[in-house]
Backbone as JSON, one array per atom type, in Angstrom:
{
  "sequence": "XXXXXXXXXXXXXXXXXXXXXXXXXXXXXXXXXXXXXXXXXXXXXXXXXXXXXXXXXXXXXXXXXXXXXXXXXXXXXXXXXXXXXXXXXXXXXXXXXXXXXXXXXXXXXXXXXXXXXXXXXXXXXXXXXXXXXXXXXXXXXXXXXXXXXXXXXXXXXXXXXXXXXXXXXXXXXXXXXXXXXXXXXXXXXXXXXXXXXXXXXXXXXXXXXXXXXXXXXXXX",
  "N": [[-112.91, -15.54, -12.04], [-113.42, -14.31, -8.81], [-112.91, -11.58, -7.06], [-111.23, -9.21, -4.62], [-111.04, -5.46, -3.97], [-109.8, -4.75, -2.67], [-106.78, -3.04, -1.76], [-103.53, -4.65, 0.02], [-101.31, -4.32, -0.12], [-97.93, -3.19, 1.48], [-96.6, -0.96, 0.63], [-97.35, 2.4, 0.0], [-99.3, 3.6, -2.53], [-98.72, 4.87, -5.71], [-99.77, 8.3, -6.7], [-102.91, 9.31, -8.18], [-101.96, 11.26, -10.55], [-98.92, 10.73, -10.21], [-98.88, 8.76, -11.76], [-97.63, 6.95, -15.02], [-99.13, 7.05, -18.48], [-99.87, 3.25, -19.25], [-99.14, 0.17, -20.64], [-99.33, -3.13, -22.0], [-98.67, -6.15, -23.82], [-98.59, -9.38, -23.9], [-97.19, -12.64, -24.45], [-98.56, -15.84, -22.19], [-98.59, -17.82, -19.47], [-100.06, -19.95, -17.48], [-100.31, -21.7, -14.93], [-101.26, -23.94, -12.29], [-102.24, -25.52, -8.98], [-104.91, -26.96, -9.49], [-107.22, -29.23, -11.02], [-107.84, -30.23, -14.8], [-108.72, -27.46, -16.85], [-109.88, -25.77, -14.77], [-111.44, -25.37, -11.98], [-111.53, -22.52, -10.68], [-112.46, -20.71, -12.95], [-114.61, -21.11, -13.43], [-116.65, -21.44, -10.7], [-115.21, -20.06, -9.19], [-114.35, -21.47, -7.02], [-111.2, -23.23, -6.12], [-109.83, -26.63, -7.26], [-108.7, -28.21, -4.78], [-109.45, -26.72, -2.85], [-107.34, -24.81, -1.92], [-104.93, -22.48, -3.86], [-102.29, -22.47, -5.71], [-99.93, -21.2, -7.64], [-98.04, -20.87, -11.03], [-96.56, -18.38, -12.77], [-96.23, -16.89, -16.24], [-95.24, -14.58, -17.94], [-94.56, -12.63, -20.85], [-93.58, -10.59, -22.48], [-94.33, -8.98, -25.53], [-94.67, -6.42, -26.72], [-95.02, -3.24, -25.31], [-95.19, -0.56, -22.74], [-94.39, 1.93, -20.1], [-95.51, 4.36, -19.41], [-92.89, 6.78, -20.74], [-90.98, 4.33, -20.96], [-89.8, 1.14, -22.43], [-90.93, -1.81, -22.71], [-90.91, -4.04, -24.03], [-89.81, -7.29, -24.55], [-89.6, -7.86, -21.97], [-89.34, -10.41, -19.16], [-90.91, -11.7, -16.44], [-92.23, -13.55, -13.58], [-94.7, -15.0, -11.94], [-94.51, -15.88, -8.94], [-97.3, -17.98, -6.37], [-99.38, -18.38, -3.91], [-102.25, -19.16, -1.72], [-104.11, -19.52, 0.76], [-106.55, -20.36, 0.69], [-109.36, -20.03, -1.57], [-108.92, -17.67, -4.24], [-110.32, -15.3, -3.91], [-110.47, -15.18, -1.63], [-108.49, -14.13, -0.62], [-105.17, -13.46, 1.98], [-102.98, -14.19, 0.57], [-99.71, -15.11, -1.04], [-96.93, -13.96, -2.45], [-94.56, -13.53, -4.66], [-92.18, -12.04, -7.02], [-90.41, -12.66, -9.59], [-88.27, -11.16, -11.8], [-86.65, -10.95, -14.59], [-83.09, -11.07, -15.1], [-82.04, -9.25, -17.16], [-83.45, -7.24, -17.17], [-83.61, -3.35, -17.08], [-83.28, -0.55, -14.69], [-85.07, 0.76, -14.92], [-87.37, -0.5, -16.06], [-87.49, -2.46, -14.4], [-88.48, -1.36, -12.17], [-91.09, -0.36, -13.29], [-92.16, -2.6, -13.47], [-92.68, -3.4, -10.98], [-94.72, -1.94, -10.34], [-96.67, -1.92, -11.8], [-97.19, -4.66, -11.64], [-97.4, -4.94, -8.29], [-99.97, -3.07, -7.96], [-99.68, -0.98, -7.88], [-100.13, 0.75, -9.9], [-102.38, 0.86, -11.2], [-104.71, -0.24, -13.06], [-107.17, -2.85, -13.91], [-106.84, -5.63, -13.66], [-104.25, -6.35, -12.49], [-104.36, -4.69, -9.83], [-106.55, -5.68, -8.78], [-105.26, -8.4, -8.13], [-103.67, -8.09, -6.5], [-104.79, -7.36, -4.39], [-105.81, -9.43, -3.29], [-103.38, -10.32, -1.65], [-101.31, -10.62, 1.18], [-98.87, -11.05, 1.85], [-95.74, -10.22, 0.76], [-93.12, -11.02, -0.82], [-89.9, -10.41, -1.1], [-88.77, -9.18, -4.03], [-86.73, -10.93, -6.78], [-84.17, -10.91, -8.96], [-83.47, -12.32, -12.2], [-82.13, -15.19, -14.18], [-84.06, -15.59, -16.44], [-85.15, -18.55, -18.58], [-86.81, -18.91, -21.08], [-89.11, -20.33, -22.89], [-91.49, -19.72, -26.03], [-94.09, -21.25, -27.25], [-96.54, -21.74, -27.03], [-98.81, -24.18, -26.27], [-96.74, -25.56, -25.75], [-95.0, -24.79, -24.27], [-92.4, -23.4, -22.13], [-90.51, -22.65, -19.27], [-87.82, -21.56, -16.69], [-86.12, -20.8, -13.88], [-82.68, -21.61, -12.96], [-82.39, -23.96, -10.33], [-84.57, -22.88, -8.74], [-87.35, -22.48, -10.35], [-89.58, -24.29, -12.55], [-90.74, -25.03, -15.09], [-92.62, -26.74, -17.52], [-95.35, -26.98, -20.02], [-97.79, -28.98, -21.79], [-100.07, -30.44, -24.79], [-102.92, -31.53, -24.61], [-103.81, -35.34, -25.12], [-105.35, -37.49, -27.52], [-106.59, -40.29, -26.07], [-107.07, -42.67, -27.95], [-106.0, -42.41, -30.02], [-103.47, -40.55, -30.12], [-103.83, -38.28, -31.14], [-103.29, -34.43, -30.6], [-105.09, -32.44, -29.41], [-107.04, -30.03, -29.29], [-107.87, -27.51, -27.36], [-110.24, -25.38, -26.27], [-110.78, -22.29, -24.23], [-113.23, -20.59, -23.46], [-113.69, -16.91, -21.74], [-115.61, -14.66, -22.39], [-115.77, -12.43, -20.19], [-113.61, -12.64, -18.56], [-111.41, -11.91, -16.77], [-108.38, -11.96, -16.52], [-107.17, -13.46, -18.81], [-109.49, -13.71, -21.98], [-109.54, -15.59, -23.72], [-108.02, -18.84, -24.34], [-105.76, -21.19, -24.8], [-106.46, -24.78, -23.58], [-103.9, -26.78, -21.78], [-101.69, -29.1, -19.95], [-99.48, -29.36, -17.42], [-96.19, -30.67, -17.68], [-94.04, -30.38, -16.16], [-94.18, -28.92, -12.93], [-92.99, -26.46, -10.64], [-91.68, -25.38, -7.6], [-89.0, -24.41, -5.75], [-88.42, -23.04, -3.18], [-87.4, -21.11, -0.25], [-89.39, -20.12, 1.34], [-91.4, -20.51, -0.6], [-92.81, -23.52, -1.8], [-93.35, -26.42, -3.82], [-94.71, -28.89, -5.71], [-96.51, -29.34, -8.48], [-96.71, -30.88, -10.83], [-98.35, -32.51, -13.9], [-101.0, -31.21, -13.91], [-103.33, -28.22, -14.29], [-102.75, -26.41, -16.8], [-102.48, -23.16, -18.97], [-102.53, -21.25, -21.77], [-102.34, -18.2, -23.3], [-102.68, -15.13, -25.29], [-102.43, -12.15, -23.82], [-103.84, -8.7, -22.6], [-103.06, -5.82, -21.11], [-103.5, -2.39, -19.16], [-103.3, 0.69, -17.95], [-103.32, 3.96, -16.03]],
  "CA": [[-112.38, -15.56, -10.68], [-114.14, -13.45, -7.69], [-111.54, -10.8, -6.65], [-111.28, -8.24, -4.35], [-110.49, -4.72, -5.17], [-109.21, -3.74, -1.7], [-104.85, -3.41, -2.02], [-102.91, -5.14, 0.88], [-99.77, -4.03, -0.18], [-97.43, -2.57, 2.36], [-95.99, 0.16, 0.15], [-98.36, 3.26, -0.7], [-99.6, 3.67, -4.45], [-98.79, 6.37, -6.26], [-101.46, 9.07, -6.6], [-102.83, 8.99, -10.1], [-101.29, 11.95, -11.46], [-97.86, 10.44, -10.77], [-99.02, 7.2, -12.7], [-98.03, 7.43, -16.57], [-100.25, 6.05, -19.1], [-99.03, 2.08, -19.72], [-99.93, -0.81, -21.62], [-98.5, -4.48, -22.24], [-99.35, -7.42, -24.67], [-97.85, -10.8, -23.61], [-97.64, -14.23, -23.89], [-98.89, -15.78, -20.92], [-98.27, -19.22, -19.71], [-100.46, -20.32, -16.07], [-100.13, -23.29, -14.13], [-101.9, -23.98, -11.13], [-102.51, -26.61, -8.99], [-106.27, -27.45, -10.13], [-107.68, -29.97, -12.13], [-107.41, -29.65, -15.74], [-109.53, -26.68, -16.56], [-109.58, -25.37, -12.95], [-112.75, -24.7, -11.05], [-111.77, -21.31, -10.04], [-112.82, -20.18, -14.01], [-116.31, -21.41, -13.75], [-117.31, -20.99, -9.59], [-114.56, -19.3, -7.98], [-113.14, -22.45, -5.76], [-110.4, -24.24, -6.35], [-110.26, -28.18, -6.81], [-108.32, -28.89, -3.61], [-109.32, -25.91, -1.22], [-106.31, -24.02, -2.02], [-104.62, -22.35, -4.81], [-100.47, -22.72, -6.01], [-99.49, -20.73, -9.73], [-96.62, -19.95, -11.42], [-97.45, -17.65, -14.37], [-95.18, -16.82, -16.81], [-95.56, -12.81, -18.72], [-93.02, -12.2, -21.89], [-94.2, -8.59, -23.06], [-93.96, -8.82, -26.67], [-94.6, -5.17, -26.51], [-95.42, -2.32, -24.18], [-94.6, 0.88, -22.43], [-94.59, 2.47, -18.93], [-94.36, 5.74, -19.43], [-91.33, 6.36, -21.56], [-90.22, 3.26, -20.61], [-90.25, 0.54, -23.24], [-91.28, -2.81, -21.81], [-90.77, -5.1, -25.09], [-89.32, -8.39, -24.38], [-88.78, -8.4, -20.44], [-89.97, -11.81, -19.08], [-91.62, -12.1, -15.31], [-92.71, -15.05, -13.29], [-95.4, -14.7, -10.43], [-95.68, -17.29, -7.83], [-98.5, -17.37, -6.1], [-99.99, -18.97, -3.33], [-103.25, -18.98, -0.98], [-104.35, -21.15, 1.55], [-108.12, -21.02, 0.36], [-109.62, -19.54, -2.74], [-108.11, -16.47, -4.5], [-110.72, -13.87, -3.66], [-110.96, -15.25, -0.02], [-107.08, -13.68, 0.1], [-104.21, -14.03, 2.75], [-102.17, -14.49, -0.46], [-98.34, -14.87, -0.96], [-96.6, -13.72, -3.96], [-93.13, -13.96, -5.45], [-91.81, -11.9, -8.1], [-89.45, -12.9, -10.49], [-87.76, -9.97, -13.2], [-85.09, -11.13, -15.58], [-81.97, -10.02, -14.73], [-81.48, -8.38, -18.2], [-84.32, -5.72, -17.31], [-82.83, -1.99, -16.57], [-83.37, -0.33, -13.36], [-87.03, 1.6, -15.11], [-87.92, -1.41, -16.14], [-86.97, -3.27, -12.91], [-89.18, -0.29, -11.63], [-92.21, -0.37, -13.72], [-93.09, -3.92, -13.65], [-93.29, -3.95, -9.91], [-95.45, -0.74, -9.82], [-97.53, -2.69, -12.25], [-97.21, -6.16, -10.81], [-98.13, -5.07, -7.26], [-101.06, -2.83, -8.14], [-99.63, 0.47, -7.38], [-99.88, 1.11, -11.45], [-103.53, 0.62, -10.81], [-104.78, -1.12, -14.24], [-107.72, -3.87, -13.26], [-106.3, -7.08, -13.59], [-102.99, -6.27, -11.21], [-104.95, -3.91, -8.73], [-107.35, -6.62, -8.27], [-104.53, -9.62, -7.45], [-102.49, -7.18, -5.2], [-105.67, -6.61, -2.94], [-105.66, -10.59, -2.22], [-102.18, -11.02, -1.3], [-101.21, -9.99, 2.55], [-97.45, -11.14, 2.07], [-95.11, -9.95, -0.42], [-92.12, -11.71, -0.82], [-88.65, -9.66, -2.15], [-88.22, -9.64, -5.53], [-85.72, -10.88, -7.29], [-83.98, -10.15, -10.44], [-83.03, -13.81, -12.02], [-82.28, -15.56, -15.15], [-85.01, -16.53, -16.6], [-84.96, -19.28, -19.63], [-88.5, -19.02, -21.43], [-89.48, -20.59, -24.52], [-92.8, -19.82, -25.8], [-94.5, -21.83, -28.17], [-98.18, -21.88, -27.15], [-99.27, -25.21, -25.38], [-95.73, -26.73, -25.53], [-94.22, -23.51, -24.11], [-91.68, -23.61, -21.42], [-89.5, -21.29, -18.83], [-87.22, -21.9, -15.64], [-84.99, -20.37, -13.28], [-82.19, -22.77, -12.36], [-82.57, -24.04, -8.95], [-85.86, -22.1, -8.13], [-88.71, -22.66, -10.92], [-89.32, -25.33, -13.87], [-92.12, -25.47, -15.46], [-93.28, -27.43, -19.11], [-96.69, -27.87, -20.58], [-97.86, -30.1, -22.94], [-100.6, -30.7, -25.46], [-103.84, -33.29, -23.95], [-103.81, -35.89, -26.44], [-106.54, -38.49, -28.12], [-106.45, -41.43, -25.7], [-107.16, -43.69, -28.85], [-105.0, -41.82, -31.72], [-102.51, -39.82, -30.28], [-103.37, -36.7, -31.91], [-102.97, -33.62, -29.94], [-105.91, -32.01, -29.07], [-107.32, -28.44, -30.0], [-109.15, -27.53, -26.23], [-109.67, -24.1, -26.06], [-111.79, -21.92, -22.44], [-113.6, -18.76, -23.47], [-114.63, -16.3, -21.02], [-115.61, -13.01, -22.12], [-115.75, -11.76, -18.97], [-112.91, -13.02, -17.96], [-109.95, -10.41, -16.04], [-106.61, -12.24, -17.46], [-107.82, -13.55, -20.53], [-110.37, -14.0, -22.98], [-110.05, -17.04, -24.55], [-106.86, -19.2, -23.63], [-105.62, -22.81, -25.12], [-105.9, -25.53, -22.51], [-103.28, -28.06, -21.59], [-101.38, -29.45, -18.63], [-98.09, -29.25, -17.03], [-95.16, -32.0, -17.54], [-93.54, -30.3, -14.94], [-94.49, -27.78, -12.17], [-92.53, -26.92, -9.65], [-90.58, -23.88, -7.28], [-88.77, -25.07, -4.67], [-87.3, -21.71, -2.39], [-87.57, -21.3, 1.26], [-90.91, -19.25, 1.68], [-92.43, -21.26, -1.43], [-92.11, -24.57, -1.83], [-94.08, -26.92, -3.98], [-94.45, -29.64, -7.14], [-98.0, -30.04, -8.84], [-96.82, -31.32, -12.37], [-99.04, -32.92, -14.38], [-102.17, -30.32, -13.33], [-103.8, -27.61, -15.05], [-102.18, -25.3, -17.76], [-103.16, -22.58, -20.22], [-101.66, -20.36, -22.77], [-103.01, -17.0, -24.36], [-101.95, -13.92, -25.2], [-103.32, -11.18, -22.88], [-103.5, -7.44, -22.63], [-103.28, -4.7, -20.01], [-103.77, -1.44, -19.62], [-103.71, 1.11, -16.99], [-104.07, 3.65, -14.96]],
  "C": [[-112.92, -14.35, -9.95], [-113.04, -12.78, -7.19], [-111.93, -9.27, -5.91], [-110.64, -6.91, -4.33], [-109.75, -4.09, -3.73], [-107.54, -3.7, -1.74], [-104.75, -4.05, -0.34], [-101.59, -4.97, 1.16], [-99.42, -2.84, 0.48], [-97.02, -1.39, 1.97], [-97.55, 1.39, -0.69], [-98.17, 3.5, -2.33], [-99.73, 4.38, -4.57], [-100.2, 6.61, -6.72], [-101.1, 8.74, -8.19], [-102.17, 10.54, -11.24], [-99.84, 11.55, -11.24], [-97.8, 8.89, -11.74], [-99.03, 7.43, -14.14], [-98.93, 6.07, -17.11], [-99.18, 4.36, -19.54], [-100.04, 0.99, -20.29], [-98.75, -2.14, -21.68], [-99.3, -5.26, -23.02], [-98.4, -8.18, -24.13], [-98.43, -12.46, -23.74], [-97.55, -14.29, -22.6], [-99.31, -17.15, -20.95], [-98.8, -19.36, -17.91], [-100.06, -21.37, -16.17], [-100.12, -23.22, -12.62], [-101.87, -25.67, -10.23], [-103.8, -27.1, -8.85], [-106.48, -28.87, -10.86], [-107.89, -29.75, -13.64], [-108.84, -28.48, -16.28], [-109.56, -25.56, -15.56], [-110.95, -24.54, -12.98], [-112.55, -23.2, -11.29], [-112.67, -20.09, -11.67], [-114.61, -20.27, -14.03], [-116.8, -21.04, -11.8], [-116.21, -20.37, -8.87], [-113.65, -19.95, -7.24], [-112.3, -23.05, -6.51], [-110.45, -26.03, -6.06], [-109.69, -28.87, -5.39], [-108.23, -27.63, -2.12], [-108.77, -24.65, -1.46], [-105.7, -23.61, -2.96], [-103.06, -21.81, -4.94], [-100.59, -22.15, -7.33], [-98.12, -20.65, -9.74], [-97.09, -19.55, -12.69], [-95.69, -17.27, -14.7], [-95.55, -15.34, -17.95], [-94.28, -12.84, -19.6], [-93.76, -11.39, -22.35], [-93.16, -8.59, -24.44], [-93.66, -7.65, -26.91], [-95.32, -4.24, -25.5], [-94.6, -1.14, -23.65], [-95.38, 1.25, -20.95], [-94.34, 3.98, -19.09], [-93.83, 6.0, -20.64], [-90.68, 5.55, -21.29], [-90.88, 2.16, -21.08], [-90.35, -0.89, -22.4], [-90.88, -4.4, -23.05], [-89.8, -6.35, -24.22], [-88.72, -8.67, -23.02], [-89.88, -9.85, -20.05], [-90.51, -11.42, -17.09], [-92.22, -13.06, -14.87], [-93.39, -14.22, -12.36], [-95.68, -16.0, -10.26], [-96.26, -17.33, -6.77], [-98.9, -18.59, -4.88], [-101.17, -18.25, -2.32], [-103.87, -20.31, -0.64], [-105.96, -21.54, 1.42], [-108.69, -20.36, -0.79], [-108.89, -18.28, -2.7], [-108.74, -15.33, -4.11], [-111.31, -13.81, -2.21], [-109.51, -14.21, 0.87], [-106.2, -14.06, 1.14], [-103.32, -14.5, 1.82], [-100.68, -14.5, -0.35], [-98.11, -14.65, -2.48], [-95.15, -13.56, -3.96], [-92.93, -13.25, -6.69], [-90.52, -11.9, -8.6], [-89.22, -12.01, -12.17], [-86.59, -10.82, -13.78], [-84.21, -9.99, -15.13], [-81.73, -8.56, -15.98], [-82.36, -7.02, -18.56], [-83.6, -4.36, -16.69], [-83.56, -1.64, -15.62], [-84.9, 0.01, -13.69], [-87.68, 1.03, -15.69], [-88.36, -2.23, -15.46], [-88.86, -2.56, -12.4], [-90.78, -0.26, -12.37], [-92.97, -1.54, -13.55], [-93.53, -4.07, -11.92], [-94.36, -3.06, -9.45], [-96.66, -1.56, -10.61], [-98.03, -3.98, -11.74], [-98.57, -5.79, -9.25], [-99.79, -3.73, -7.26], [-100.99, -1.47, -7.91], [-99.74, 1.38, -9.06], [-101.5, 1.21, -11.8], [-103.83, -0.53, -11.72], [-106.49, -2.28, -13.53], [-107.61, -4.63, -12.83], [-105.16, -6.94, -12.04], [-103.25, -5.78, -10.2], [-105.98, -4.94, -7.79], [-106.51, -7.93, -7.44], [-104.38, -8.85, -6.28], [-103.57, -7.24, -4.02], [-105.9, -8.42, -2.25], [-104.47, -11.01, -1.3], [-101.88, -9.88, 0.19], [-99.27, -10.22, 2.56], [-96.63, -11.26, 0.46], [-93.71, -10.26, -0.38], [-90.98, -10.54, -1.32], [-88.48, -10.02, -3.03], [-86.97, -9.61, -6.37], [-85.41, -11.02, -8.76], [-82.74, -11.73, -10.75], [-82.79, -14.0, -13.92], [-82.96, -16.12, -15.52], [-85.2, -17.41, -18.33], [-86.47, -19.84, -20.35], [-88.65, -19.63, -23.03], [-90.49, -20.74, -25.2], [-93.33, -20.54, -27.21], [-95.8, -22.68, -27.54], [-98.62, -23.23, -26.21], [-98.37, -26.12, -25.37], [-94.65, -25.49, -25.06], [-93.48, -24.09, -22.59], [-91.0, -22.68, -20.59], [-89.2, -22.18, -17.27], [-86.3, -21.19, -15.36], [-84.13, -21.38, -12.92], [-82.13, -22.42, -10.81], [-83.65, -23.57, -7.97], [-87.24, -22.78, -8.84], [-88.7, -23.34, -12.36], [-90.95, -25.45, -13.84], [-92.32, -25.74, -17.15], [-94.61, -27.32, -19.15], [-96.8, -28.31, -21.39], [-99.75, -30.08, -23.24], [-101.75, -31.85, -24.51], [-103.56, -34.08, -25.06], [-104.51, -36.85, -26.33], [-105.91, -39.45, -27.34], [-105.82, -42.67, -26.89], [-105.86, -43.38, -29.94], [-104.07, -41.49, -31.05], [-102.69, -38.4, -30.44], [-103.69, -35.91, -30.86], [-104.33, -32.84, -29.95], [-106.29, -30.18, -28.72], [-107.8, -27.99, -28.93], [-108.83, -26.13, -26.02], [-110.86, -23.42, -24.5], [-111.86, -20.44, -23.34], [-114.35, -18.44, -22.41], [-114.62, -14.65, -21.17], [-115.74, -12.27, -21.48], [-114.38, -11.76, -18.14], [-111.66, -11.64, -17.59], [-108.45, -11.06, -16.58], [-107.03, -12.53, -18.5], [-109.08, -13.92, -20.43], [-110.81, -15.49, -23.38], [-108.2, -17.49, -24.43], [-107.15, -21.01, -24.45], [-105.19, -23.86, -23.63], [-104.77, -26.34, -23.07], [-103.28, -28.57, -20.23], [-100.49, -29.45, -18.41], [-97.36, -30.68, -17.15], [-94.35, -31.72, -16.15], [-93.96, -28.86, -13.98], [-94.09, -27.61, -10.79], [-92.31, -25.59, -8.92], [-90.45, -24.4, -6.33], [-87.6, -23.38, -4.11], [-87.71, -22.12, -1.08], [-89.01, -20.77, 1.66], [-92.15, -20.27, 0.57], [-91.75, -22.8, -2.05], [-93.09, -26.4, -2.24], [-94.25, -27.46, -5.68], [-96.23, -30.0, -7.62], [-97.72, -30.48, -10.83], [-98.2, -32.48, -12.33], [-101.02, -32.66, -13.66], [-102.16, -29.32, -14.39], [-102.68, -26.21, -15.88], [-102.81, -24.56, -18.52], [-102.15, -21.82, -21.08], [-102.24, -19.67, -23.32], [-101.86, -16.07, -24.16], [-102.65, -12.98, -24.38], [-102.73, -10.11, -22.77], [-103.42, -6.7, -21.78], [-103.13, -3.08, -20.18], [-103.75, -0.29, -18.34], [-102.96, 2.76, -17.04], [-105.49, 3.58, -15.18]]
}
């Protein structure tokens, strides 16, 4: 994905000596509304113009600082009305309620790009509107290309396995890109359900593109 490195975000980013050193591993559960695969991995565009996510982050382990990061969950949803590194972006973040205030606090310094890091410095500079974030229950269940998570009344999302037209059997499809800025190498699927229905975002692309890896970060 083609990304630009300029920020957009309304709130100034700490200088880098108040930035401590941080790190995260997580599962990591996309869903877009693409075609299965999704263009934007191989040229940049999206299959219909425009690009819709809801990602899904569970931080097996990690640290901000002195501030342990293990098992908080995060949703980003995501929209743009024409490719991702054309920007004018919207974004949405979603913290589990059960994160503490310097947790609360780290993920959005990370999230919106003020944590610097590559990956998160790079989204933040497409997005022009930043939604309030809220602090939610979030119900995640990860298990790789049949993994799952939802807020009630806001965000539902399943994926599922492709499977052998002829047989049945479930299908092994994996996307490497060693170049790649979120992951590496990622198991395809596709969504059973994909949805977020709020007032600012508001939109269903089940049965469209999914992935699942684990992925790392790192910053400042």
């Amino acid at each position: 994905i083609y990304l630009t490195a300029k920020s957009l975000h309304p709130v100034s980013s700490a200088s880098p000596t108040q930035i401590p050193n941080w790190n995260l591993k997580a599962d990591y559960i996309e869903t877009c509304n693409c075609d299965y695969g999704c263009p934007c991995n191989f040229s940049g565009f999206p299959t219909y113009g425009n690009c819709q996510a809801i990602l899904l982050f569970h931080i097996m382990s990690g640290n901000y600082g002195n501030t342990k990061l293990d098992g908080v969950d995060f949703i980003l949803v995501q929209s743009w009305p024409k490719a991702i590194h054309e920007g004018n972006g919207t974004v949405l973040l979603l913290i589990t309620n059960r994160a503490s205030e310097e947790q609360r606090k780290a993920i959005r310094q990370i999230v919106y790009g003020q944590a610097k890091g590559e990956c998160f410095a790079l989204f933040a500079g497409t997005f022009s509107h930043f939604l309030e974030p809220q602090f939610v229950d979030i119900n995640a269940k990860i298990d790789g290309r049949k993994s799952s998570f939802s807020v009630t009344g806001l965000v539902n999302v399943e994926v599922e396995s492709f499977k052998n037209p002829v047989t049945g059997e479930e299908q092994d499809t994996k996307i490497q890109l060693p170049k790649g800025i979120v992951w590496k190498l990622a198991d395809a699927a596709k969504t059973r359900i994909m949805r977020i229905t709020s007032p600012d975002l508001n939109y269903d692309h089940s049965g469209k593109n999914a992935f699942y890896s684990v992925v790392e970060f790192k910053g400042p």
